[in-house]
DOMARKE-120300 format. One record per residue (C-alpha): residue number from 1; x, y, z. Coordinates in nm, 2 decimals, decimal comma, padded with zeros to 4 digits. Each point is the difference from the previous one (the first is absolute). Example, Ala and Ser with C-alpha at 12.3 -4.5 7.8 and 13.67 -1.06 7.14 Angstrom:
(1 (01,23 -00,45 00,78))
(2 (00,14 00,34 -00,07))
# end
This chain:
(1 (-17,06 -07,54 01,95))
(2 (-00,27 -00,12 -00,22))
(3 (00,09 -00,17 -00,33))
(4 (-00,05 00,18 -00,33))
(5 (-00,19 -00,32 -00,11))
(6 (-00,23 -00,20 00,15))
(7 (-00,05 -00,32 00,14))
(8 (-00,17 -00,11 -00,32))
(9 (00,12 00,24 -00,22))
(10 (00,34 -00,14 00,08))
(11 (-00,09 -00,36 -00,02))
(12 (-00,21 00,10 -00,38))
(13 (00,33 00,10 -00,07))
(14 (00,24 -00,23 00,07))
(15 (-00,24 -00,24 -00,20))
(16 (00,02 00,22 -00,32))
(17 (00,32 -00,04 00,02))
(18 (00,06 -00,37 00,06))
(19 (-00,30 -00,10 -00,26))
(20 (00,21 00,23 -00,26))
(21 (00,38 -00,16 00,07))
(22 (-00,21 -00,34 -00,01))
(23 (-00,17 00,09 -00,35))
(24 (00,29 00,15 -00,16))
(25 (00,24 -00,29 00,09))
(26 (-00,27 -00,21 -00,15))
(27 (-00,02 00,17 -00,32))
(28 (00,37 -00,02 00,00))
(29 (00,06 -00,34 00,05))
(30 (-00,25 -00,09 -00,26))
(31 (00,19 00,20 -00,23))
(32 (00,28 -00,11 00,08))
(33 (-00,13 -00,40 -00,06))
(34 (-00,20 00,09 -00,30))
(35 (00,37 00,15 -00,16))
(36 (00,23 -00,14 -00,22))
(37 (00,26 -00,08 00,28))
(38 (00,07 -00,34 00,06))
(39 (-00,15 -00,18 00,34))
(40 (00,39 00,07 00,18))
(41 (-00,01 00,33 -00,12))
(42 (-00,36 00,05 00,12))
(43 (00,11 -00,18 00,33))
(44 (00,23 00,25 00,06))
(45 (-00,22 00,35 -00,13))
(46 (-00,27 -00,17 00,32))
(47 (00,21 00,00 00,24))
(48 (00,14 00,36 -00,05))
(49 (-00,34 00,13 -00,07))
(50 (-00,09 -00,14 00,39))
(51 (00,32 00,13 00,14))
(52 (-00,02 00,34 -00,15))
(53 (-00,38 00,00 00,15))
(54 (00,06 -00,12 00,32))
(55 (00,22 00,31 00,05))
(56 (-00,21 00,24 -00,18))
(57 (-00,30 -00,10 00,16))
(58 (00,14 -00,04 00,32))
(59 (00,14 00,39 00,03))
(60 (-00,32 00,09 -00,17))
(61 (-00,21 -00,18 00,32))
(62 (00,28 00,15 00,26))
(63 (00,00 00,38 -00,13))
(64 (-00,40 00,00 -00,07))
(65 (00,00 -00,13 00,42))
(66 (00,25 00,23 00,02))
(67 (-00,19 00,30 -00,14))
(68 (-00,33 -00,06 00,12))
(69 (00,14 00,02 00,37))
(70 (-00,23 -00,34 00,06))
(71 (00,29 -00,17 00,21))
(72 (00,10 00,28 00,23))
(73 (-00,39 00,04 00,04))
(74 (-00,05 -00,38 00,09))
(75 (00,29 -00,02 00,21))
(76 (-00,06 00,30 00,22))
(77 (-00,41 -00,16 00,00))
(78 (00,17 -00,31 00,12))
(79 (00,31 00,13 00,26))
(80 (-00,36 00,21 00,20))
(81 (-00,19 -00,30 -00,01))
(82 (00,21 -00,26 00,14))
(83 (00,14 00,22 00,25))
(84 (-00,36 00,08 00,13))
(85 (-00,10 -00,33 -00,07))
(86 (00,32 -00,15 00,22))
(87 (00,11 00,26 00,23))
(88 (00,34 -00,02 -00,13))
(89 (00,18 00,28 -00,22))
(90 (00,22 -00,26 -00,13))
(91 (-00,26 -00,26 -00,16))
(92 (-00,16 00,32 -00,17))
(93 (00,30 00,12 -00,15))
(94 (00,13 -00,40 -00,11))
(95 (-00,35 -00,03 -00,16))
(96 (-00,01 00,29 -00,18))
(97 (00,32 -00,09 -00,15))
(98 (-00,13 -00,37 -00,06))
(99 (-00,31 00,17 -00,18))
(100 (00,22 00,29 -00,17))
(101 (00,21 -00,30 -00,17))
(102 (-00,32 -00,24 -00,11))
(103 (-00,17 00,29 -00,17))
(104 (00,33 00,07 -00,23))
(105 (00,08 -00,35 -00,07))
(106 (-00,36 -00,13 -00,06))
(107 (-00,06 00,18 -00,31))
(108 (00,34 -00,11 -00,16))
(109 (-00,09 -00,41 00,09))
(110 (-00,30 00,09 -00,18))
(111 (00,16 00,14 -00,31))
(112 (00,24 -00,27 00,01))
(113 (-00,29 -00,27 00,00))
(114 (-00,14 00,19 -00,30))
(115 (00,32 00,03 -00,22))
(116 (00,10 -00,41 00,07))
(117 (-00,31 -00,07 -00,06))
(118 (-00,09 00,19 -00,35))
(119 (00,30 -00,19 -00,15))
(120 (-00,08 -00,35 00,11))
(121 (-00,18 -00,16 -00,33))
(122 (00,31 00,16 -00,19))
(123 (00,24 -00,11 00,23))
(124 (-00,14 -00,36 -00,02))
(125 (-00,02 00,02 -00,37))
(126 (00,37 00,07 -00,09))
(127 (00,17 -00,15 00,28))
(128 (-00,22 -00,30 00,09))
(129 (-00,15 00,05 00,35))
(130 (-00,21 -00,23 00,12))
(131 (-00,15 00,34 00,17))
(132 (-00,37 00,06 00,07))
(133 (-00,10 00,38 00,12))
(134 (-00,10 -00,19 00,34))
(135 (00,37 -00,13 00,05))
(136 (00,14 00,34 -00,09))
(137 (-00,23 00,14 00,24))
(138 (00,02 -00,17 00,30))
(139 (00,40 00,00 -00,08))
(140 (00,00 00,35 00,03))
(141 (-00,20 00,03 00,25))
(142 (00,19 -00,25 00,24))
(143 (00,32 00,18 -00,09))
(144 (-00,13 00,32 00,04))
(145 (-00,15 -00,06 00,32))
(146 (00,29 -00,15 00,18))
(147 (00,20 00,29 -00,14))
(148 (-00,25 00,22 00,10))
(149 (-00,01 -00,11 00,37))
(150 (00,38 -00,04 00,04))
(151 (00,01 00,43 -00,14))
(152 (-00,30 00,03 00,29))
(153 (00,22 -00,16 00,25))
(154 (00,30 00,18 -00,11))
(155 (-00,15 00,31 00,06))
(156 (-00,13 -00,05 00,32))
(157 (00,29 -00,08 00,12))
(158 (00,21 00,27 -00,14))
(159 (-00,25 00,27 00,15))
(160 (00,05 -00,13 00,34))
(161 (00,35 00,08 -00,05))
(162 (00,10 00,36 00,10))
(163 (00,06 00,20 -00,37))
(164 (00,37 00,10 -00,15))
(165 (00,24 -00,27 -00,02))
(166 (-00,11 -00,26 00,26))
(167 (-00,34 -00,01 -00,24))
(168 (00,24 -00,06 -00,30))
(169 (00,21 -00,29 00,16))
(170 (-00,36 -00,16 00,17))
(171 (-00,05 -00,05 -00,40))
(172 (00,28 -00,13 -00,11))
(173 (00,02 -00,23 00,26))
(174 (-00,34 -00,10 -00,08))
(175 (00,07 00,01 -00,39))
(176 (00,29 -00,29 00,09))
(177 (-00,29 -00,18 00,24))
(178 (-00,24 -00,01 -00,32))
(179 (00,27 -00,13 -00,28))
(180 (00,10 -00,29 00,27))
(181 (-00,40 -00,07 00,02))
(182 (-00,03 00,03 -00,37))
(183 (00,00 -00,40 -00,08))
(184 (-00,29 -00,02 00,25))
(185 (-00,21 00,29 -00,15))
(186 (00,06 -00,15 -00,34))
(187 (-00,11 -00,39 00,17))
(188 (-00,34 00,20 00,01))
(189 (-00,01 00,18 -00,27))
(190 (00,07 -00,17 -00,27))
(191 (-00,10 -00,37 -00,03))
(192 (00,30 -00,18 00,11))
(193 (00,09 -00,38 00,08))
(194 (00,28 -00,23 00,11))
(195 (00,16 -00,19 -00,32))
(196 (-00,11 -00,34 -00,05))
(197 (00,26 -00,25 00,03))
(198 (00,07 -00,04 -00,40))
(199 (00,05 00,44 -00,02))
(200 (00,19 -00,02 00,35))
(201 (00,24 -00,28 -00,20))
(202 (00,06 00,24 -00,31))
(203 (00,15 00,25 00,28))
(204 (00,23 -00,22 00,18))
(205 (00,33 00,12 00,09))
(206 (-00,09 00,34 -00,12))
(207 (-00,19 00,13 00,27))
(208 (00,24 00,05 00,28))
(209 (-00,09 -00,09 00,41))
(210 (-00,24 00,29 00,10))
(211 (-00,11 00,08 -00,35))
(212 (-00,36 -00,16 -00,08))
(213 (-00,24 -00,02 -00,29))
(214 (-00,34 00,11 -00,07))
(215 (-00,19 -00,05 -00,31))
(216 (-00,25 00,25 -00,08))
(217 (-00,35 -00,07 -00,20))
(218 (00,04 00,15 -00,38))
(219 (-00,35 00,12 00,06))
(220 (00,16 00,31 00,18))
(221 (00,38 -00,02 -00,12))
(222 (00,09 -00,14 -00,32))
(223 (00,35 -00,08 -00,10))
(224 (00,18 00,17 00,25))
(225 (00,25 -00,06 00,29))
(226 (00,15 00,23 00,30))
(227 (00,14 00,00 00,34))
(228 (-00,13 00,10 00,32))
(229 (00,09 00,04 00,37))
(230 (00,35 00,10 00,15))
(231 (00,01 -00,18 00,35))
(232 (00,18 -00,31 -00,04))
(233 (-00,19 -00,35 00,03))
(234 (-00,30 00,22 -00,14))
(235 (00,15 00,08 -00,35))
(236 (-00,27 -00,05 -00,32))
(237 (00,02 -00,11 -00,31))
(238 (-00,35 00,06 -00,20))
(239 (-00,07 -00,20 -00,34))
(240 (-00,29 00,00 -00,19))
(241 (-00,14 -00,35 -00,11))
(242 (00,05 00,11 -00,34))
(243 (00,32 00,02 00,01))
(244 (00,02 -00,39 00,10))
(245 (-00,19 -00,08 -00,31))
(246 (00,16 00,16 -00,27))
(247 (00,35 00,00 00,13))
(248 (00,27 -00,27 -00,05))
(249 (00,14 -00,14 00,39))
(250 (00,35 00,16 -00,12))
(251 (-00,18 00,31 -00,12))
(252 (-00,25 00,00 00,37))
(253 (00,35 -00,04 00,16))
(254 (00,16 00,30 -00,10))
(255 (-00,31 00,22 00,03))
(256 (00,00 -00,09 00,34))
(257 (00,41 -00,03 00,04))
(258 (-00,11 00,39 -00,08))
(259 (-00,20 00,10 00,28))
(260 (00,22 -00,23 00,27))
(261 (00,26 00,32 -00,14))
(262 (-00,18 00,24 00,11))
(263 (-00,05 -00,15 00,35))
(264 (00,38 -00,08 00,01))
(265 (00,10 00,35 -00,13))
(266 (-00,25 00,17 00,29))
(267 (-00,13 00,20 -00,32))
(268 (-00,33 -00,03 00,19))
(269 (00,10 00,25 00,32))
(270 (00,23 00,18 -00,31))
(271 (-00,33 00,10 -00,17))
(272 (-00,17 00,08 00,29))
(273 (00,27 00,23 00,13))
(274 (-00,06 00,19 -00,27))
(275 (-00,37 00,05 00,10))
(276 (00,07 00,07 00,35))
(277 (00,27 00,27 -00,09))
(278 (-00,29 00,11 -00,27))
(279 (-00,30 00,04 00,26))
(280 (00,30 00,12 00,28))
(281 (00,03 00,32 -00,22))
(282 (-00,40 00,04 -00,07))
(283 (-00,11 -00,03 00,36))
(284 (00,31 00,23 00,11))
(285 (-00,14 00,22 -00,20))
(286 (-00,35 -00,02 00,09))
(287 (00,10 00,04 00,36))
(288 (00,22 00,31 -00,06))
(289 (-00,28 00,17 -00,26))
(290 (-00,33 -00,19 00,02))
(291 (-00,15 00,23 -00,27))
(292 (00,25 -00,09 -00,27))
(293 (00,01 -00,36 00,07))
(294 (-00,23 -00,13 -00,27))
(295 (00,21 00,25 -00,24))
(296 (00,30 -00,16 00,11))
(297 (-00,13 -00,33 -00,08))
(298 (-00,15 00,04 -00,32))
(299 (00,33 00,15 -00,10))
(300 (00,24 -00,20 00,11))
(301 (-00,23 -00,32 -00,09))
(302 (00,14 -00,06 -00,35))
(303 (00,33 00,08 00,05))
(304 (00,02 -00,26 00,31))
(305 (-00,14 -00,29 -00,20))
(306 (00,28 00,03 -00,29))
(307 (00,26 -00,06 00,26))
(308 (-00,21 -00,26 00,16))
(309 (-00,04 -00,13 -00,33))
(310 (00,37 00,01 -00,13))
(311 (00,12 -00,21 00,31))
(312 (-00,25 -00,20 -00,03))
(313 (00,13 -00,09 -00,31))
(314 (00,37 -00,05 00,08))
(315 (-00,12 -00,26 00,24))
(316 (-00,19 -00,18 -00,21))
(317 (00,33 -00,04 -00,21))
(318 (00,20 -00,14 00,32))
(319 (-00,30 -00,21 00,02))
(320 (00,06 -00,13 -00,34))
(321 (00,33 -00,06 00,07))
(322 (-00,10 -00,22 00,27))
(323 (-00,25 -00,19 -00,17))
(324 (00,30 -00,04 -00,24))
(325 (00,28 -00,13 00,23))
(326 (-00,24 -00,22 00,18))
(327 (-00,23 -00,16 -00,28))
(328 (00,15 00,14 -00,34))
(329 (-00,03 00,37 -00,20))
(330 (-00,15 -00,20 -00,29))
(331 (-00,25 -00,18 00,20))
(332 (-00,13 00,34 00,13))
(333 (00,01 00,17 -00,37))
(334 (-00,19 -00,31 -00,12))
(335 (-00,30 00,08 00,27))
(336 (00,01 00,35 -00,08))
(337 (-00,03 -00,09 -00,37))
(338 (-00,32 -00,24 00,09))
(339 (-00,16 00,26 00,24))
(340 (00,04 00,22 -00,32))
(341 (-00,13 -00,20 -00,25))
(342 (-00,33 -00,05 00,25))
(343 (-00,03 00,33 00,09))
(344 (00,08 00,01 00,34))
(345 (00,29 00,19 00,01))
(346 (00,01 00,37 -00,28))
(347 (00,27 00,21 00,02))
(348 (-00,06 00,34 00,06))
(349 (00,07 00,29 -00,30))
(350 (00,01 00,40 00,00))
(351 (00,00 00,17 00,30))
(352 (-00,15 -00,28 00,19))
(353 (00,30 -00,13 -00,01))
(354 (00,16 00,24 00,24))
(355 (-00,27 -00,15 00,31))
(356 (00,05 -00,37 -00,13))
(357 (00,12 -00,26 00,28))
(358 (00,18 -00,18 -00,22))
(359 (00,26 00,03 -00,25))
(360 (-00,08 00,00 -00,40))
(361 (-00,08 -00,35 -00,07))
(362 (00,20 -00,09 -00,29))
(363 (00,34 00,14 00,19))
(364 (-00,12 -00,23 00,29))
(365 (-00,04 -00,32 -00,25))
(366 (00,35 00,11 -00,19))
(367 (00,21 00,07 00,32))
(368 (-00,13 -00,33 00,16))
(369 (00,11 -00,19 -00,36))
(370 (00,35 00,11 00,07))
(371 (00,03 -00,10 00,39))
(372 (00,11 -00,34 00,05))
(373 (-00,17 -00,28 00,16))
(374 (00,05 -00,01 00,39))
# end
């Protein structure tokens, strides 16, 4: 079956629609800097307006793909020409899966390199990156790409796996494979380093055995910490220099007394549980009705990341009880206050909120005032 669009008719198209979600997030963030809001305000009005599109961007690039028939036309190009080319039915049909999944996800790392990079000089205005559109871009890109090539691999996987439920546990399984391998993919791509011996000090007794630090460059991260890896001995803690510099050692301590919590409360494997059982149900479905599975997903999309996104914030508040216990609550509502005032941290309002990772900042700082020092 031929596609409805052309090969260049496709690709003119998915560039109209990339250089539009790239111009109008531009015109918005300058709006949005050139308004009356304050710089925290504006902080948090930039990173919605990249959120919201990211995702309306990225089912635009999937359902144009979609319509225009380009990656069933690719793969099936690809599945004949390897297997002539090889001799082997299998290589043909793994290829054209390989190619099917490249020509959906290329557009969207596109898009995203667009939208990132159309709020940089606003970005670096009211929160103080040290953030040049080269950085941004080869950030992206680096992240992108290892991403990129670990869905690629994924996939080809998976479609050596016979369909139904074998396919859907192959994934899983290789979902739980990818979170344990996260620290490493994160090693490359962000900028990462060992702590020197004077940050390594600030730390002491807070990082447990198997637990280690690594401190990203603020030209890619600023003001930001989280945790990474599940198998233990290769357990992550990720800080951001910035952090180190504007950040008392008590207030550094709880931050990461924070993300040692979420390590010691497995909320890693607990998140990701929650994505396997996610893509479980999507690629059930796919394998019992192929033709409504990007229906399926696109519906049940929004409603997965709310619960994703209300667990995820329960565990951030056992986190902060851990931080608590094991530094103090008021060292922890002290850094959040900091973060604040520097912009590195905004709390999230409206119906934002409802897809927000973390709890409402000022109940954070308030129930950490009233927990007593560990």
């Amino acid at each position: 079956m031929s596609p409805p669009l052309s090969l260049p008719a496709a690709v003119a198209a998915h560039a109209v629609v990339v250089l539009t979600v790239g111009a109008v997030v531009r015109w918005r963030a300058r709006t949005a800097y050139e308004g009356p809001a304050g710089d925290a305000d504006t902080a948090v009005e930039l990173r919605d307006l990249r959120h919201r599109w990211l995702l309306a961007g990225g089912v635009l690039t999937a359902a144009l793909t979609y319509l225009s028939d380009l990656a069933r036309a690719a793969q099936a190009g690809a599945t004949d020409a390897l297997a002539d080319a090889t001799g082997t039915a299998t290589v043909g049909s793994v290829g054209g899966v390989l190619v099917a999944v490249a020509v959906y996800a290329l557009p969207v790392v596109v898009l995203a390199l667009v939208v990132r990079l159309a709020t940089v000089p606003y970005r670096r205005a009211v929160r103080g990156f040290r953030l040049r559109y080269r950085d941004a871009a080869a950030w992206e890109l680096e992240r992108d790409g290892v991403g990129l090539l670990g869905v690629l691999l994924a996939a080809g996987v998976i479609a050596l796996v016979p369909a139904g439920w074998p396919r859907v546990v192959a994934a899983v399984g290789l979902g739980l494979i990818a979170t344990a391998l996260t620290p490493v993919a994160l090693v490359v791509a962000l900028r990462t380093r060992w702590p020197t011996d004077a940050e390594r000090a600030v730390v002491e007794g807070v990082l447990p055995p198997g637990v280690r630090l690594r401190v990203v460059d603020d030209r890619t991260r600023l003001g930001s910490a989280f945790a990474a890896g599940l198998v233990p001995g290769a357990e992550y803690v990720f800080c951001t220099e910035s952090l180190f510099a504007v950040l008392d050692d008590e207030e550094l301590r709880a931050v990461v007394a924070h993300e040692v919590g979420h390590h010691e409360h497995e909320h890693v494997l607990l998140r990701y549980s929650i994505v396997a059982a996610a893509a479980g149900v999507a690629l059930g479905v796919a394998s019992a009705a192929p033709q409504l599975a990007l229906a399926a997903i696109l519906v049940g999309t929004a409603p997965a990341a709310v619960v994703l996104a209300w667990v995820v914030r329960r565990t951030e508040e056992q986190a902060d009880a851990y931080a608590a216990a094991a530094v103090s609550g008021a060292a922890l509502a002290s850094a959040l206050e900091t973060l604040a005032e520097n912009r590195y941290v905004a709390e999230a309002t409206g119906p934002s909120r409802l897809l927000s990772y973390h709890p409402p900042l000022t109940e954070r700082i308030t129930r950490l005032r009233g927990r007593p020092s560990g």
